[in-house]
C-alpha positions as CSV (number, residue, x, y, z in Angstrom):
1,X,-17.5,-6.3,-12.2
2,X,-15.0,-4.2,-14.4
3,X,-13.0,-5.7,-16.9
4,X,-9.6,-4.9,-18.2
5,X,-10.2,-3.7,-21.5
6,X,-6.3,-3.8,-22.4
7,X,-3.0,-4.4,-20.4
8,X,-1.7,-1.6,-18.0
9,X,1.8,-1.1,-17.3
10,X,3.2,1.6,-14.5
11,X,5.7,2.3,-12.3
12,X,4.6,2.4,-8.6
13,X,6.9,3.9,-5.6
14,X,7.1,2.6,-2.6
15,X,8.0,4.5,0.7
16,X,8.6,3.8,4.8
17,X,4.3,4.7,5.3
18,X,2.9,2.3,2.2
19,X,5.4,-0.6,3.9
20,X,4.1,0.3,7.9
21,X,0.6,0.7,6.8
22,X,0.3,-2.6,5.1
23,X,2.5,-4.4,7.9
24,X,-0.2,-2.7,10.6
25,X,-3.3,-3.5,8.7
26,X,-2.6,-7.0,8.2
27,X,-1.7,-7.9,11.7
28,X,-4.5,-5.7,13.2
29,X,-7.3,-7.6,10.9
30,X,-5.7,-11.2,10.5
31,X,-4.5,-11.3,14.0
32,X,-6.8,-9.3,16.2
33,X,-10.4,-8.8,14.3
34,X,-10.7,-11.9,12.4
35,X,-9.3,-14.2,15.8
36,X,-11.9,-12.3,17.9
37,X,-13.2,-15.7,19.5
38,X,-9.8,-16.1,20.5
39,X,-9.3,-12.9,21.9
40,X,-12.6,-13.3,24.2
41,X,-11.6,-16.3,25.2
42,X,-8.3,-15.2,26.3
43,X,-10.2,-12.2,28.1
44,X,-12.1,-15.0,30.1
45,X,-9.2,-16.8,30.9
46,X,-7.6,-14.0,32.5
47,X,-10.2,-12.8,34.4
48,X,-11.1,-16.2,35.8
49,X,-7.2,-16.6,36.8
50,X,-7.9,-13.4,38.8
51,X,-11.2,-14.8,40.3
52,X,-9.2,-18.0,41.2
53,X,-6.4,-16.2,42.6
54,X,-8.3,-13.9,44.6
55,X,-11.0,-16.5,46.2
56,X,-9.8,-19.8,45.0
57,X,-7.3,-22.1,46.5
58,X,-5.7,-22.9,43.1
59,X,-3.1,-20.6,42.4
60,X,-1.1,-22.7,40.3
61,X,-4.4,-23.2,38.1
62,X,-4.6,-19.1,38.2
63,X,-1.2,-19.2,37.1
64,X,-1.2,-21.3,34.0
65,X,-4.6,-19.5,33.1
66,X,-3.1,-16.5,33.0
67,X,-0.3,-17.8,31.7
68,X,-2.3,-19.4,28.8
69,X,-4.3,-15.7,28.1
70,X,-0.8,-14.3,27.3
71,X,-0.5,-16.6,24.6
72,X,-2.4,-14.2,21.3
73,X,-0.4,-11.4,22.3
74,X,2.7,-13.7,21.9
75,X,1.3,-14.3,19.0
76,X,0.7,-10.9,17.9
77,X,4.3,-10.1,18.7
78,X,5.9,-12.7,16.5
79,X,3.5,-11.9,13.5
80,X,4.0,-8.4,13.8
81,X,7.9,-9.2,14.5
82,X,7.9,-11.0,11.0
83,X,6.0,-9.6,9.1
84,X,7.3,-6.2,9.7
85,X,11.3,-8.1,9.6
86,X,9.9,-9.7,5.8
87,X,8.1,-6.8,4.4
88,X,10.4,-4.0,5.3
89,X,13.3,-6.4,4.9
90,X,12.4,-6.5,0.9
91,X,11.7,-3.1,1.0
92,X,14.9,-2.2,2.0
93,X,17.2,-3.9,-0.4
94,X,15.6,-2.3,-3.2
95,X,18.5,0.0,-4.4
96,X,15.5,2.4,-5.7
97,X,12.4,1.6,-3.9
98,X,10.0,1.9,-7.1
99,X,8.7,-1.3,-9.5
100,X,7.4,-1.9,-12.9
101,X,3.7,-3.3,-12.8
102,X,1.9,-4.6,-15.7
103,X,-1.9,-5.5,-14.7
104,X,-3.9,-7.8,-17.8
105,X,-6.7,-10.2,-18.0
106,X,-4.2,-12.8,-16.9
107,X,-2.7,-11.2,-13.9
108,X,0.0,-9.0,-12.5
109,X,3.6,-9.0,-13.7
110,X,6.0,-7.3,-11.0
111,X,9.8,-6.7,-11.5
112,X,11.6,-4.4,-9.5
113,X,15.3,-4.1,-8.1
114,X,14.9,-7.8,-6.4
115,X,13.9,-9.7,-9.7
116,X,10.7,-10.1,-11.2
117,X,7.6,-12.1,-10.4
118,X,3.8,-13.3,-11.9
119,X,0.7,-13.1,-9.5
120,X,-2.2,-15.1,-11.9
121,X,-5.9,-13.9,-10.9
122,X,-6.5,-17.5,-10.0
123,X,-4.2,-17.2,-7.4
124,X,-5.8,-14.2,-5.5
125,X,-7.9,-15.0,-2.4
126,X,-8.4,-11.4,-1.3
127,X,-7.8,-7.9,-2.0
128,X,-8.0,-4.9,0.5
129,X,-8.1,-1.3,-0.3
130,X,-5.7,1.1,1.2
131,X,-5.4,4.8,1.5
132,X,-2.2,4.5,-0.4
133,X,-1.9,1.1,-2.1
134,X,-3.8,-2.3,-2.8
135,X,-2.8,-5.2,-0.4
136,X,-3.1,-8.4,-3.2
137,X,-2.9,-11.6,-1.4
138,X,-2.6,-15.3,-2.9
139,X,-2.7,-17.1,0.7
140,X,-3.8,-16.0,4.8
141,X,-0.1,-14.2,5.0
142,X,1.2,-13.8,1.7
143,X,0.6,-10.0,0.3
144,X,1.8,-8.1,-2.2
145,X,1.3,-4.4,-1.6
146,X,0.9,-1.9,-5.0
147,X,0.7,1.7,-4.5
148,X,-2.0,3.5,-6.0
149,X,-0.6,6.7,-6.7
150,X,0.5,5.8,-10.2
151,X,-2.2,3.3,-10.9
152,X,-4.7,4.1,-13.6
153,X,-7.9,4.4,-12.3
154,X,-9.1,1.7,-14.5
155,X,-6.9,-0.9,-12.8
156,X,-8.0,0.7,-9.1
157,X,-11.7,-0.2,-10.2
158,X,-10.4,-3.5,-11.9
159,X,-9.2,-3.9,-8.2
160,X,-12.2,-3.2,-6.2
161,X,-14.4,-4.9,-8.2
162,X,-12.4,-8.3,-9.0
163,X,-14.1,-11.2,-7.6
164,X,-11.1,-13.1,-5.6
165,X,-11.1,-17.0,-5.0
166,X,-12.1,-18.8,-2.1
167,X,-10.6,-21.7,-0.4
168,X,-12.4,-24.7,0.8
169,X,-12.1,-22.7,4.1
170,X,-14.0,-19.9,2.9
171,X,-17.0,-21.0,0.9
């Protein structure tokens, strides 16, 4: 792993593709990749609504199958719905859409526009690598996106390499 040899303070900018990228990332691997068994599942349920409607005599069992296999992309809609709403939302009320990071051996210091805020490296679980930015989470939906055009390249590999916690969930 690489270690922070000193603190690093920049200015990142944010803009409309950092925001959508993050907001379509997270929703296509939290929602749809990692909830594969539930997609599958939802698959089966659908097609076995059309095998009960077509040759069965239980169409009101088809119909609350299939009504049941609509339920991730219901799902899918309201994450995407608020994350997008949150994360764009933020984004734009900053009167200049640009923040002051510090990155140390303790964490990362934010203040922008909206106020300021501490993440603590004890309170990372995961970090994912953009073409633009660093998503930075500290819970399943709660990300912090940091732009990598301004980032010295000693925080990026501080980034990549930084071991993240895991819940009980994820041992």
């Amino acid at each position: 792993m690489t270690d922070l040899t000193r603190s690093h303070s920049f200015t990142v900018r944010y803009d409309d593709e950092i925001v959508r990228d993050a907001v379509r990332t997270f929703v296509w691997r939290r929602v749809i990749v990692e909830q594969l068994t539930i997609w599958l599942t939802s698959v089966l349920l659908a097609a076995s609504s059309f095998y009960f409607l077509i040759w069965g005599d239980a169409g009101w069992l088809a119909g609350v199958m299939l009504t049941v296999s609509l339920l991730p992309l219901i799902f899918v809609a309201f994450t995407w719905r608020a994350h997008h709403a949150n994360t764009f939302g933020r984004y734009k009320c900053m009167g200049d859409p640009k923040a002051n990071v510090t990155v140390d051996a303790d964490g990362i210091d934010v203040v922008s526009d909206l106020g300021s805020g501490k993440m603590i490296w004890r309170d990372v679980t995961e970090i994912w690598e953009r073409p633009r930015a660093f998503m930075v989470f500290s819970g399943a939906g709660e990300f912090h996106t940091l732009p990598r055009e301004t980032m010295p390249q000693e925080v990026q590999a501080y980034l990549r390499t930084r071991p993240v916690q895991q819940g009980p969930d994820q041992a």
